[in-house]
PyMOL Python script that loads the backbone (N, CA, C, O; Angstrom):
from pymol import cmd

cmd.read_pdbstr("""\
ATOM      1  N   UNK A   1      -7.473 -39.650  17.364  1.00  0.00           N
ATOM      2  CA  UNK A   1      -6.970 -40.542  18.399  1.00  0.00           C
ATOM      3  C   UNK A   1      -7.813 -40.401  19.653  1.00  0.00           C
ATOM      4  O   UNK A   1      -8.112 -39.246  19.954  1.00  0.00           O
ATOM      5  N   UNK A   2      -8.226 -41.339  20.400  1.00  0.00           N
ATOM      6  CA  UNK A   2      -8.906 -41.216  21.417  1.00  0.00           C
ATOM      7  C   UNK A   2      -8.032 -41.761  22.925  1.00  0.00           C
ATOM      8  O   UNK A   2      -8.544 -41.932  24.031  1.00  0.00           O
ATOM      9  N   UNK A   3      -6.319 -41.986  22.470  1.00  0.00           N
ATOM     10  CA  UNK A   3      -5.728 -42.118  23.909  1.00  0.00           C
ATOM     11  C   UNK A   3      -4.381 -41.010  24.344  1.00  0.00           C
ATOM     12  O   UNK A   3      -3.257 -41.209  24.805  1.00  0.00           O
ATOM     13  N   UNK A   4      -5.312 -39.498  23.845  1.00  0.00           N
ATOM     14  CA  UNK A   4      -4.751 -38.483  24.190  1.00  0.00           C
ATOM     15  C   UNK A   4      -4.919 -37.925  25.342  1.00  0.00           C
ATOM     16  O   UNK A   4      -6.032 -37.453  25.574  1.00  0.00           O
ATOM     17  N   UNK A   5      -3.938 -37.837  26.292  1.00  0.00           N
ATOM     18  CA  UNK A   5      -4.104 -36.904  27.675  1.00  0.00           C
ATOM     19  C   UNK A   5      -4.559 -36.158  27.981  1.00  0.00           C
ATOM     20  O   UNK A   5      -4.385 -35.256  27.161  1.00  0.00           O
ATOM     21  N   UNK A   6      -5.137 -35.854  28.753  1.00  0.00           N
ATOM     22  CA  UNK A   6      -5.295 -34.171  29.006  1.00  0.00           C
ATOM     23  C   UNK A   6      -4.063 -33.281  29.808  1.00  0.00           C
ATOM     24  O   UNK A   6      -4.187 -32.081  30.057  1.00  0.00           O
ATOM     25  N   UNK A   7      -3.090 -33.932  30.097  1.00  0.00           N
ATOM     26  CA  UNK A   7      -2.165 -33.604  30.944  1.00  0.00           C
ATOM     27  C   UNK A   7      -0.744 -33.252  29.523  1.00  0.00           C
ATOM     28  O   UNK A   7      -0.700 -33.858  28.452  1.00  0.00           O
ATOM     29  N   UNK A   8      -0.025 -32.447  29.843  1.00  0.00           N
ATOM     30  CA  UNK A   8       1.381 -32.337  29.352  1.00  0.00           C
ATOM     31  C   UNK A   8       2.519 -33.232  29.718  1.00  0.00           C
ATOM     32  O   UNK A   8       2.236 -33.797  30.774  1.00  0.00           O
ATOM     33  N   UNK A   9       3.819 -33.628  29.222  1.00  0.00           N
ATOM     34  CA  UNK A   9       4.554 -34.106  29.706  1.00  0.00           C
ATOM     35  C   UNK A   9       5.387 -33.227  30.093  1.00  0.00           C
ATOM     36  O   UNK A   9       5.501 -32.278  29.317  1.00  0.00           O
ATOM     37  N   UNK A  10       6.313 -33.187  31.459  1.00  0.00           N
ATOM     38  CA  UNK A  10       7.216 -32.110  31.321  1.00  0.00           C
ATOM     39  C   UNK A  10       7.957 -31.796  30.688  1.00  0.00           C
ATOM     40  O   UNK A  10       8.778 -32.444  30.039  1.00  0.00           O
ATOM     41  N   UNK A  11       7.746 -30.521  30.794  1.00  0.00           N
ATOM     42  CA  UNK A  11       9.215 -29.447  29.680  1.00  0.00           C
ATOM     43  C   UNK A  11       9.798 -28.381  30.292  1.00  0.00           C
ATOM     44  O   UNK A  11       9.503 -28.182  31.471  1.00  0.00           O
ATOM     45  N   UNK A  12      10.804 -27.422  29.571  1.00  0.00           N
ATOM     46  CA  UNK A  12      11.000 -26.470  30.194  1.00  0.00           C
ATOM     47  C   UNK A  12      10.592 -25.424  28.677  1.00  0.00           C
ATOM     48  O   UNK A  12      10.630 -25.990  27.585  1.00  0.00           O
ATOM     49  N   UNK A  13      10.313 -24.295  28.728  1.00  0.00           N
ATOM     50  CA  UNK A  13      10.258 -23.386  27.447  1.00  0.00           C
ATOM     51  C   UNK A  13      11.497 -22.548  27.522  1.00  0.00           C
ATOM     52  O   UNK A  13      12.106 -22.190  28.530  1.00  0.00           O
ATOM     53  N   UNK A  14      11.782 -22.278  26.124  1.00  0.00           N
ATOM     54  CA  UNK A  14      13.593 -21.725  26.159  1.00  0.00           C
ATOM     55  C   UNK A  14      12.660 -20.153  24.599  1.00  0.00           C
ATOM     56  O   UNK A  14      11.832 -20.325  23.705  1.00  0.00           O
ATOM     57  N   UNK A  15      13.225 -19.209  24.948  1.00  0.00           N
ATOM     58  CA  UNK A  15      13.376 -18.177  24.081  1.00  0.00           C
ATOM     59  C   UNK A  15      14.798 -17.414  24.142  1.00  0.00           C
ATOM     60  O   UNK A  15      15.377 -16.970  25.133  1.00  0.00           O
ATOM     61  N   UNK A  16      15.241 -17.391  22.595  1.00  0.00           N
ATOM     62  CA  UNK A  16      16.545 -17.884  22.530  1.00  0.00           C
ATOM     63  C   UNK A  16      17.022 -16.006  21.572  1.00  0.00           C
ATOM     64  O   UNK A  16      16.233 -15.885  20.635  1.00  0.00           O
ATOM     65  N   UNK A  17      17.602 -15.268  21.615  1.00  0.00           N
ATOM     66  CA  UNK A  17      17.821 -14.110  20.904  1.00  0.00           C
ATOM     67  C   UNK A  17      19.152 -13.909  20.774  1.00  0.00           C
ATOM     68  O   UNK A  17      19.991 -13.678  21.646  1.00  0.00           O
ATOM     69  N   UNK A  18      19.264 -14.016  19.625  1.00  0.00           N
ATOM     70  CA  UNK A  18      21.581 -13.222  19.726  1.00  0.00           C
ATOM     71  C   UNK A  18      21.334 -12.235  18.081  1.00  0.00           C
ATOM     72  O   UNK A  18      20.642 -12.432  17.082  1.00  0.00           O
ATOM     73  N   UNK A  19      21.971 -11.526  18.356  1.00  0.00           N
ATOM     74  CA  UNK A  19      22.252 -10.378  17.229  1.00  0.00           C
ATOM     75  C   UNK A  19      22.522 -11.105  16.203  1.00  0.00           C
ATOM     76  O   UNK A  19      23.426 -11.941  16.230  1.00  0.00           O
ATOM     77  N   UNK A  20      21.665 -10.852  15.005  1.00  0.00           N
ATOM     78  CA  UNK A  20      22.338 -11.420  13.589  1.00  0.00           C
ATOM     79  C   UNK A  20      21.218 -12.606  13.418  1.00  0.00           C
ATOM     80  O   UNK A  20      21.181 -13.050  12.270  1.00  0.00           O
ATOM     81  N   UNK A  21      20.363 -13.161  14.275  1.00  0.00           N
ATOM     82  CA  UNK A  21      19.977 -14.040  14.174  1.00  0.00           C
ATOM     83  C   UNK A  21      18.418 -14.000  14.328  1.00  0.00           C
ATOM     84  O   UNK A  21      17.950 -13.067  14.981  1.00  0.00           O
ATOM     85  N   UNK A  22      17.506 -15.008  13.738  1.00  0.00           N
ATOM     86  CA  UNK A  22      15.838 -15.184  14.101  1.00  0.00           C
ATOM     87  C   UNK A  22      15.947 -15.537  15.296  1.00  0.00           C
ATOM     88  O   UNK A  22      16.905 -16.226  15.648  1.00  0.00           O
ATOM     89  N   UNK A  23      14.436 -14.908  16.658  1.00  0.00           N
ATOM     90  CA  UNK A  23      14.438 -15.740  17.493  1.00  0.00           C
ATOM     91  C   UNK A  23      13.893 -17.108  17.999  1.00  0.00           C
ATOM     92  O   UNK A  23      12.707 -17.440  17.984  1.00  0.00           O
ATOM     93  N   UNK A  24      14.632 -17.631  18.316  1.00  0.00           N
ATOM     94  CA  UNK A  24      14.003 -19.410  18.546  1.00  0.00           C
ATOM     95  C   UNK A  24      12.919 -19.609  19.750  1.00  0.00           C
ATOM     96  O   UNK A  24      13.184 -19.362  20.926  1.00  0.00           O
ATOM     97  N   UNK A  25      12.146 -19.905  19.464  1.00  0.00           N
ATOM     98  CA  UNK A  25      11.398 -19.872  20.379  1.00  0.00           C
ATOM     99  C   UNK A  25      11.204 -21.741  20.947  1.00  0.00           C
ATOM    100  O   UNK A  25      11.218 -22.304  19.853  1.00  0.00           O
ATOM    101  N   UNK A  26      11.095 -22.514  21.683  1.00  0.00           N
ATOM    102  CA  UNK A  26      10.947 -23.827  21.785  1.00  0.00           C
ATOM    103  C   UNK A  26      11.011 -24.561  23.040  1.00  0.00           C
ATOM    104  O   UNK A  26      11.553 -23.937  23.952  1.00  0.00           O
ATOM    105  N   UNK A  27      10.519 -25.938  23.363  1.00  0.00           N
ATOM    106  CA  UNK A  27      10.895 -26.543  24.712  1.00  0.00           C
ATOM    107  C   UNK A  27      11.474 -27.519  24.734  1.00  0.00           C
ATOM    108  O   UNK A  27      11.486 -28.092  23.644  1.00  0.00           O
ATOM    109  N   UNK A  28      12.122 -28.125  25.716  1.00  0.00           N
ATOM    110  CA  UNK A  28      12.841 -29.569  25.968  1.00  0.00           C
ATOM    111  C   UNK A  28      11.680 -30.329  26.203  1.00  0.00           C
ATOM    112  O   UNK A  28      10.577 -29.896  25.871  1.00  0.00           O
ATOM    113  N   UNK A  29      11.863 -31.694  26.880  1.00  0.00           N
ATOM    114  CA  UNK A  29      10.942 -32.365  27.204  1.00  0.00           C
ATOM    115  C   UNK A  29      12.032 -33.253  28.192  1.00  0.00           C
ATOM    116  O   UNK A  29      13.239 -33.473  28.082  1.00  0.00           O
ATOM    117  N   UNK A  30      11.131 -33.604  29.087  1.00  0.00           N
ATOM    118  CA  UNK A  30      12.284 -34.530  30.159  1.00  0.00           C
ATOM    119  C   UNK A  30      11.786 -36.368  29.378  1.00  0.00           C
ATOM    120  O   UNK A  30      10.746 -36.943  29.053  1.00  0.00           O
ATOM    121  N   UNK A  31      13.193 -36.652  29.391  1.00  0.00           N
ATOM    122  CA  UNK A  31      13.515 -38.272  28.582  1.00  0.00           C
ATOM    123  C   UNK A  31      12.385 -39.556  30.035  1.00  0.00           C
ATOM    124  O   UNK A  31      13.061 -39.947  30.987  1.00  0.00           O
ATOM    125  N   UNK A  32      11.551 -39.807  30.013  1.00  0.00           N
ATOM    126  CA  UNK A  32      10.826 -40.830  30.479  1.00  0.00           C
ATOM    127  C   UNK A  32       9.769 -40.168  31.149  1.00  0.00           C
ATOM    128  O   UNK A  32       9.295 -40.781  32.106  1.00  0.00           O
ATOM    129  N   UNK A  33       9.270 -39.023  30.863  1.00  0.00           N
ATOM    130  CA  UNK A  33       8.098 -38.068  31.895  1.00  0.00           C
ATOM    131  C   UNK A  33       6.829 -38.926  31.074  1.00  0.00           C
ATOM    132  O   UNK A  33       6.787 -39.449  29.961  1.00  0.00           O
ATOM    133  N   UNK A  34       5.649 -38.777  32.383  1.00  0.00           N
ATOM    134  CA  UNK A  34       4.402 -39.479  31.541  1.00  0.00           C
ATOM    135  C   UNK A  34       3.885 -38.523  30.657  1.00  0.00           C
ATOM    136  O   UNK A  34       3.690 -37.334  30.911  1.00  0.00           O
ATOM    137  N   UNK A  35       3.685 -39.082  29.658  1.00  0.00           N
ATOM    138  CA  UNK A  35       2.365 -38.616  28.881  1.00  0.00           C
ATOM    139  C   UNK A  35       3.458 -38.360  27.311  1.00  0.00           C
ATOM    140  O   UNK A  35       3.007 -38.114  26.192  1.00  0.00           O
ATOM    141  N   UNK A  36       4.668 -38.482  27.605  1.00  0.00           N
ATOM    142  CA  UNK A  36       5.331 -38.419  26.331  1.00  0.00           C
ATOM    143  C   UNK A  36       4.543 -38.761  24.880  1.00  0.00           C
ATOM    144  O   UNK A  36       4.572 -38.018  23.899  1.00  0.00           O
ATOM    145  N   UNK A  37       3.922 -39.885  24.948  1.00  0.00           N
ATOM    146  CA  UNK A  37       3.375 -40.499  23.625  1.00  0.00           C
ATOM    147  C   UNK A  37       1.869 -40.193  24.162  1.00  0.00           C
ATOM    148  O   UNK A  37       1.010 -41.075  24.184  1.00  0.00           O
ATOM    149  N   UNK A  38       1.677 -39.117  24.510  1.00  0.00           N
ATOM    150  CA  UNK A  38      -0.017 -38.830  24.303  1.00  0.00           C
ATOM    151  C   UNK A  38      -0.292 -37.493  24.598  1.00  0.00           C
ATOM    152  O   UNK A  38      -1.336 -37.117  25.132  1.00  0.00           O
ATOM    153  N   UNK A  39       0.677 -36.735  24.241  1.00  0.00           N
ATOM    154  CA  UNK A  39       0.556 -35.063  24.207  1.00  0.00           C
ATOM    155  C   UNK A  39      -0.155 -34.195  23.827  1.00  0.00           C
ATOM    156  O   UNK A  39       0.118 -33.753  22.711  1.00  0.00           O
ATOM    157  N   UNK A  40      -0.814 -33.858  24.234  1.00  0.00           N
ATOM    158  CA  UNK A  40      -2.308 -33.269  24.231  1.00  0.00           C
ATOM    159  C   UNK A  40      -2.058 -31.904  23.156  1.00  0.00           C
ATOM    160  O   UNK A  40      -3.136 -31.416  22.817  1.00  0.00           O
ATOM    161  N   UNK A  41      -1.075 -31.337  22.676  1.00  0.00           N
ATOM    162  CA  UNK A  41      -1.049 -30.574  22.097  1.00  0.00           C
ATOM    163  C   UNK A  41       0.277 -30.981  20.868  1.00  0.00           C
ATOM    164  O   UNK A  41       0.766 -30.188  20.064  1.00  0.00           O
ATOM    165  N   UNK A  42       0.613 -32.358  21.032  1.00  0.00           N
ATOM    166  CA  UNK A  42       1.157 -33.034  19.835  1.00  0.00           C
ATOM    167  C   UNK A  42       2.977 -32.251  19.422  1.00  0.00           C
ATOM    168  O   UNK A  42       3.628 -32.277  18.377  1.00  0.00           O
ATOM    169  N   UNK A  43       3.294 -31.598  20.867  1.00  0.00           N
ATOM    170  CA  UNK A  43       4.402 -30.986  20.580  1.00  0.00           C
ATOM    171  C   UNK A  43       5.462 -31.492  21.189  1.00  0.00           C
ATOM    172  O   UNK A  43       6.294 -30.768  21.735  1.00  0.00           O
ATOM    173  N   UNK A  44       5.583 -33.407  21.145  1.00  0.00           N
ATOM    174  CA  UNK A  44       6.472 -34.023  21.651  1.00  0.00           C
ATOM    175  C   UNK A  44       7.196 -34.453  20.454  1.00  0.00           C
ATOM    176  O   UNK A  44       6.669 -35.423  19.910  1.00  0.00           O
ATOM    177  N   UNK A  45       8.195 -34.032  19.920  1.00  0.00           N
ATOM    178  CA  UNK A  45       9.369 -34.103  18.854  1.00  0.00           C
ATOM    179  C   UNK A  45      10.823 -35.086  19.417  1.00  0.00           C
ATOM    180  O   UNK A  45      11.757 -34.431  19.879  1.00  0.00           O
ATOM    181  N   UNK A  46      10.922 -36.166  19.376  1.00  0.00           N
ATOM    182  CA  UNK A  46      12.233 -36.867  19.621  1.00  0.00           C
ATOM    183  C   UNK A  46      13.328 -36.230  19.736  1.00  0.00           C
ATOM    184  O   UNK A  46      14.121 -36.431  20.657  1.00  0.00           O
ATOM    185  N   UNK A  47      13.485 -35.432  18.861  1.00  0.00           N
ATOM    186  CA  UNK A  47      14.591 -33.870  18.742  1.00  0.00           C
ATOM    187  C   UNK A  47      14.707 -33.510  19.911  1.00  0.00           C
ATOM    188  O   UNK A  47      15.822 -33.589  20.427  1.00  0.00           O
ATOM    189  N   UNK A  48      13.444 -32.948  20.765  1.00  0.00           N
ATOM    190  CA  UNK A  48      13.198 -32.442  21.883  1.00  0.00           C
ATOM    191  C   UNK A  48      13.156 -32.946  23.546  1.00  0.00           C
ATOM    192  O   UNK A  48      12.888 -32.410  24.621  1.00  0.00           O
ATOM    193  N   UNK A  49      13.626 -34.421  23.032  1.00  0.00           N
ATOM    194  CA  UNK A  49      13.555 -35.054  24.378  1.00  0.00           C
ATOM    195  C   UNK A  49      14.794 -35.393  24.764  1.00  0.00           C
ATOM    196  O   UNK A  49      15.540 -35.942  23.953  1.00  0.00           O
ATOM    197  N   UNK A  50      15.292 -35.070  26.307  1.00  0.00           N
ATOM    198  CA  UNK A  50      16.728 -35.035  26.857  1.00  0.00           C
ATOM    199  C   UNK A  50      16.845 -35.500  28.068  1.00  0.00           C
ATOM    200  O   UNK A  50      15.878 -35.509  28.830  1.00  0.00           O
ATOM    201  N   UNK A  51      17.831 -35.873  28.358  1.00  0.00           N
ATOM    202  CA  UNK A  51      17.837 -36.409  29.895  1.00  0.00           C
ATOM    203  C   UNK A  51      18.316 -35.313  30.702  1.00  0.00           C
ATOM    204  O   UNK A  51      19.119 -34.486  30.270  1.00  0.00           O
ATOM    205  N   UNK A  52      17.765 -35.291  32.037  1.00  0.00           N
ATOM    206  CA  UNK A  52      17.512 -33.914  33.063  1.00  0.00           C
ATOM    207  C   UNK A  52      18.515 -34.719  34.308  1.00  0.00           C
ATOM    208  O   UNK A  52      17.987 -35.533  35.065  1.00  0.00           O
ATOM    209  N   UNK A  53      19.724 -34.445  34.388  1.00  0.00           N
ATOM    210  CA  UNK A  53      20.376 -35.002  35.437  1.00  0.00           C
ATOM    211  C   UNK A  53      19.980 -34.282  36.748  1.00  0.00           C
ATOM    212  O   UNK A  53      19.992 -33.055  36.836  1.00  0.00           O
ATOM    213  N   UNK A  54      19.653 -35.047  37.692  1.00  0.00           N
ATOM    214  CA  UNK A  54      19.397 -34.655  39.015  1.00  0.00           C
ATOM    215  C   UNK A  54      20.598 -34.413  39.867  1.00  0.00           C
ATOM    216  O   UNK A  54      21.551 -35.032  39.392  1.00  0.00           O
ATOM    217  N   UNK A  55      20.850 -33.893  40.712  1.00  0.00           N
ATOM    218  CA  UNK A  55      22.071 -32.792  41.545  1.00  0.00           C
ATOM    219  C   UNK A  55      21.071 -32.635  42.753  1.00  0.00           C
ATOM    220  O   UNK A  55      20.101 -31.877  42.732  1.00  0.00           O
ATOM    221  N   UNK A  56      21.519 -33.652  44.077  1.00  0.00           N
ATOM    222  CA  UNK A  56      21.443 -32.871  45.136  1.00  0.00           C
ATOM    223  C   UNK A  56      22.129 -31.301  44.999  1.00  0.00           C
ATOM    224  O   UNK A  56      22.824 -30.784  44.124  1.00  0.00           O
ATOM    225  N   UNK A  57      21.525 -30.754  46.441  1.00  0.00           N
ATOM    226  CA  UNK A  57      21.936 -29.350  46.765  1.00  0.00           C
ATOM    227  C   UNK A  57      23.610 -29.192  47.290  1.00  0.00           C
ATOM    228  O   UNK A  57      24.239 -29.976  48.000  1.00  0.00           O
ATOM    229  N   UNK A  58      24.050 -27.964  46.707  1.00  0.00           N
ATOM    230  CA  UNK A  58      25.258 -27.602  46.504  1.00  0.00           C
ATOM    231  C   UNK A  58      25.754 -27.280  45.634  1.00  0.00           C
ATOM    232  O   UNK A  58      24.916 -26.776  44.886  1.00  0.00           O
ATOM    233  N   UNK A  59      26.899 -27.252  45.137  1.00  0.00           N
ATOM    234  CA  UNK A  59      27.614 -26.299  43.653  1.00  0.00           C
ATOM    235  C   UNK A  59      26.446 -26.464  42.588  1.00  0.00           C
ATOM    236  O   UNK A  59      25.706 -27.449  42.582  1.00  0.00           O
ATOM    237  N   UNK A  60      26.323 -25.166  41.480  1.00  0.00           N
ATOM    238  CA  UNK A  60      26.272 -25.318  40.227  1.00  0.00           C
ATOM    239  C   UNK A  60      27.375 -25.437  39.450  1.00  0.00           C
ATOM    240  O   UNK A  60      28.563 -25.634  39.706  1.00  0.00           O
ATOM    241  N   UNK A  61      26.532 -25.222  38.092  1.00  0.00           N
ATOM    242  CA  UNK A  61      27.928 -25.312  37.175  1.00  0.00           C
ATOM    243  C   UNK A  61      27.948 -23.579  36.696  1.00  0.00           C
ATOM    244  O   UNK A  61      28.928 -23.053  36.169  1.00  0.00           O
ATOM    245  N   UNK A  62      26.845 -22.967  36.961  1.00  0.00           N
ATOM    246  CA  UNK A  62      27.414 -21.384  36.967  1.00  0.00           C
ATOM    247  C   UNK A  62      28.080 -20.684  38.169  1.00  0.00           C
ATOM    248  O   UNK A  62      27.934 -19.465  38.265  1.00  0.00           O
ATOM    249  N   UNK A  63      29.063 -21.598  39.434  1.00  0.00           N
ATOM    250  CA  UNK A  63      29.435 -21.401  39.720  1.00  0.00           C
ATOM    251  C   UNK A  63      29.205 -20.957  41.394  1.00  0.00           C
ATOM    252  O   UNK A  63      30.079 -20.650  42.204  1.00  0.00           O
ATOM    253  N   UNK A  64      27.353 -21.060  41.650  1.00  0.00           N
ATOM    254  CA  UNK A  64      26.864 -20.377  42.924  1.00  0.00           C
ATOM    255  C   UNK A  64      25.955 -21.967  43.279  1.00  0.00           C
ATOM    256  O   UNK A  64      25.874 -23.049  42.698  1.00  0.00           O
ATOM    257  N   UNK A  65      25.465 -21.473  44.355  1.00  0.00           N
ATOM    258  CA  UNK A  65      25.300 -22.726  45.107  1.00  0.00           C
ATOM    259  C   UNK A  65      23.788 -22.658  45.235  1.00  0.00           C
ATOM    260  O   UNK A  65      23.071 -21.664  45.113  1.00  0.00           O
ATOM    261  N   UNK A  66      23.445 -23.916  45.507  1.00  0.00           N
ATOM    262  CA  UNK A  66      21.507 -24.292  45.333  1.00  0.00           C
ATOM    263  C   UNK A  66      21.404 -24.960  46.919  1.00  0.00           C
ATOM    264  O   UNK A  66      22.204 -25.731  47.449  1.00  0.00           O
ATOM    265  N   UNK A  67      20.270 -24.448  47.423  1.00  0.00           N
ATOM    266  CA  UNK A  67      20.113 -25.281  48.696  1.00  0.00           C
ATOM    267  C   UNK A  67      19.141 -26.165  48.708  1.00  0.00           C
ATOM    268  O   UNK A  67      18.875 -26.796  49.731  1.00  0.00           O
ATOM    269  N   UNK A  68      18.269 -26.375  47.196  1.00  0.00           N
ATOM    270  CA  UNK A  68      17.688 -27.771  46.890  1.00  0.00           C
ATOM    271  C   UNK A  68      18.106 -28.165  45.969  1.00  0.00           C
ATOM    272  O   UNK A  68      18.972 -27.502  45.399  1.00  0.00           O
ATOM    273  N   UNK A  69      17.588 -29.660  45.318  1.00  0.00           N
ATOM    274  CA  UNK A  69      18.287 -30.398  44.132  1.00  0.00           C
ATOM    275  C   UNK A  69      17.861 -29.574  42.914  1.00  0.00           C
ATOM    276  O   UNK A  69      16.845 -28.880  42.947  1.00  0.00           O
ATOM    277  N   UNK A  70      18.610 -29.656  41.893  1.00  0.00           N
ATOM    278  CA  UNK A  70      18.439 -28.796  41.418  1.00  0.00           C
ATOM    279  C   UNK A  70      19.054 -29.890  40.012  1.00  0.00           C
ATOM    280  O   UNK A  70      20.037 -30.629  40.056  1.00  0.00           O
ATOM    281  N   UNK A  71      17.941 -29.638  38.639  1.00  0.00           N
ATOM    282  CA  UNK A  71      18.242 -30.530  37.447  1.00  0.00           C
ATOM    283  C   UNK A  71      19.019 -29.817  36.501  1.00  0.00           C
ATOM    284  O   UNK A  71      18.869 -28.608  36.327  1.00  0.00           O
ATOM    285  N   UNK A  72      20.076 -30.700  35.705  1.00  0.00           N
ATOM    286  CA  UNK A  72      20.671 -30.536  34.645  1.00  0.00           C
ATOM    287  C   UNK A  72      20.516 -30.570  32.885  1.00  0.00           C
ATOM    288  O   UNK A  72      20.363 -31.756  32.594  1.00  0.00           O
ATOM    289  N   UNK A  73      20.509 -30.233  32.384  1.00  0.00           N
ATOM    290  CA  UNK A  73      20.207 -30.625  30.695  1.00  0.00           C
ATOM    291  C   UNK A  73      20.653 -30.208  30.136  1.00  0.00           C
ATOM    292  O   UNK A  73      20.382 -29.011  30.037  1.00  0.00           O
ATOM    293  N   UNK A  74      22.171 -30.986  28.903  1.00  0.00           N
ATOM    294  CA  UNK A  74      22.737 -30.149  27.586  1.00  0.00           C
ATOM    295  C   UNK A  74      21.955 -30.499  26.254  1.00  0.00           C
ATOM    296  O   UNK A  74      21.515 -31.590  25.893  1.00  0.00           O
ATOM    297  N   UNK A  75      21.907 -29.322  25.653  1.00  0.00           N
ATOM    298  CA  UNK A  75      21.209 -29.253  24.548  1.00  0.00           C
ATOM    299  C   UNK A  75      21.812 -28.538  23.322  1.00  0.00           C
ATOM    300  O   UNK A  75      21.887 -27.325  23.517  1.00  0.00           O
ATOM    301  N   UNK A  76      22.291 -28.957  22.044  1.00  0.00           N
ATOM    302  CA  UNK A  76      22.745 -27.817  21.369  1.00  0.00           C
ATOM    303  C   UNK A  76      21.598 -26.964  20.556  1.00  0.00           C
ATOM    304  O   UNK A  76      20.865 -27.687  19.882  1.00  0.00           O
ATOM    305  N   UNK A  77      21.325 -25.629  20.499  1.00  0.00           N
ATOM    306  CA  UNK A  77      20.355 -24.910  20.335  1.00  0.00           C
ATOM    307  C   UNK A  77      20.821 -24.464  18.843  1.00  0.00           C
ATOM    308  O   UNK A  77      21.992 -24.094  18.765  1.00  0.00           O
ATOM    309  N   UNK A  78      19.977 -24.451  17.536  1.00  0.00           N
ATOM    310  CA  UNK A  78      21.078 -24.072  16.752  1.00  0.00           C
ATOM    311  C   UNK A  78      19.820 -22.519  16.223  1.00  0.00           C
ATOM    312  O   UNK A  78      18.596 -22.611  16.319  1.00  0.00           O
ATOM    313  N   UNK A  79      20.366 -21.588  15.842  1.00  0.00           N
ATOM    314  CA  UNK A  79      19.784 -20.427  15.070  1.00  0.00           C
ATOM    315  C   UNK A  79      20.066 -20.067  13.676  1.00  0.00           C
ATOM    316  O   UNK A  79      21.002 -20.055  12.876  1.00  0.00           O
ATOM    317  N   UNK A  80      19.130 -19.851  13.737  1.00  0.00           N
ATOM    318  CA  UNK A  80      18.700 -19.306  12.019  1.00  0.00           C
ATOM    319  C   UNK A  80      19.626 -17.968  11.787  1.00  0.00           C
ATOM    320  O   UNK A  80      19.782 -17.195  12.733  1.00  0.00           O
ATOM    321  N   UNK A  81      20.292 -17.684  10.401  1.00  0.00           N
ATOM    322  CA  UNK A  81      20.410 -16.100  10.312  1.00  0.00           C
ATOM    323  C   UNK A  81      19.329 -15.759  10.058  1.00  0.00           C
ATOM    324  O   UNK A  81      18.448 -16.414   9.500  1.00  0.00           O
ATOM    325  N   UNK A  82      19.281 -14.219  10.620  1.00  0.00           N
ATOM    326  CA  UNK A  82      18.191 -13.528  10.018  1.00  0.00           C
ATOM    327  C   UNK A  82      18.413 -13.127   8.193  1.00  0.00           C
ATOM    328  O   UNK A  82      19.476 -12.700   7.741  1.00  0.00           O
ATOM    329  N   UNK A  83      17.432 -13.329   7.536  1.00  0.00           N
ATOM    330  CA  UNK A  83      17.588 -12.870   6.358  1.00  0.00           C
ATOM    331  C   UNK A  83      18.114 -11.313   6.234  1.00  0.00           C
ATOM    332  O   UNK A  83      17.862 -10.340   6.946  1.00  0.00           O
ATOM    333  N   UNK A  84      19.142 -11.475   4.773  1.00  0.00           N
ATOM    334  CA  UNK A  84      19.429 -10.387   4.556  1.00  0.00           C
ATOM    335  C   UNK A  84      18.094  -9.638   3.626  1.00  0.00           C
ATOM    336  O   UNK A  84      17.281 -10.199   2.890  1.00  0.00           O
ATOM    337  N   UNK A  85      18.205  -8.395   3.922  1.00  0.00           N
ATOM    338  CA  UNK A  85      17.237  -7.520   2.918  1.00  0.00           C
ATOM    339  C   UNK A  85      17.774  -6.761   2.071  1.00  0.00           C
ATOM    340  O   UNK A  85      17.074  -6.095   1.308  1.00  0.00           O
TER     341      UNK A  85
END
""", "prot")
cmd.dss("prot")
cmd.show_as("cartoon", "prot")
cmd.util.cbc("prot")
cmd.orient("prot")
């Protein structure tokens, strides 16, 4: 392909660990960021793309407060068991 970016689209990277389980390693992608369909490293997955709600400053949802805007994103993350041996 010759109308590949050199730029990324935004993401965030998530490494994911709970007892009993493989760790997930992976990123989101924000739903309308440029370069979505020309990802220079081809790791834009539909799976992976979410909408990032924007929040002026004030409450989170963990309960403490932000004094800039500050973005949102639900995602369900799912894990592997680790194999038994």
């Amino acid at each position: 392909r010759t109308d590949i970016s050199h730029y990324r689209p935004a993401h965030v990277h998530f490494l994911i660990r709970a007892t009993g389980c493989e760790p997930l390693v992976t990123h989101l992608f924000e739903e309308g960021a440029p370069y979505l369909d020309s990802d220079v490293v081809f790791g834009t997955k539909s799976d992976l793309v979410v909408e990032f709600e924007r929040h002026p400053p004030g409450a989170t949802p963990g309960g403490g407060t932000s004094d800039v805007p500050w973005l949102h994103a639900h995602y369900d993350f799912v894990l592997q068991p680790t194999a038994k041996r």
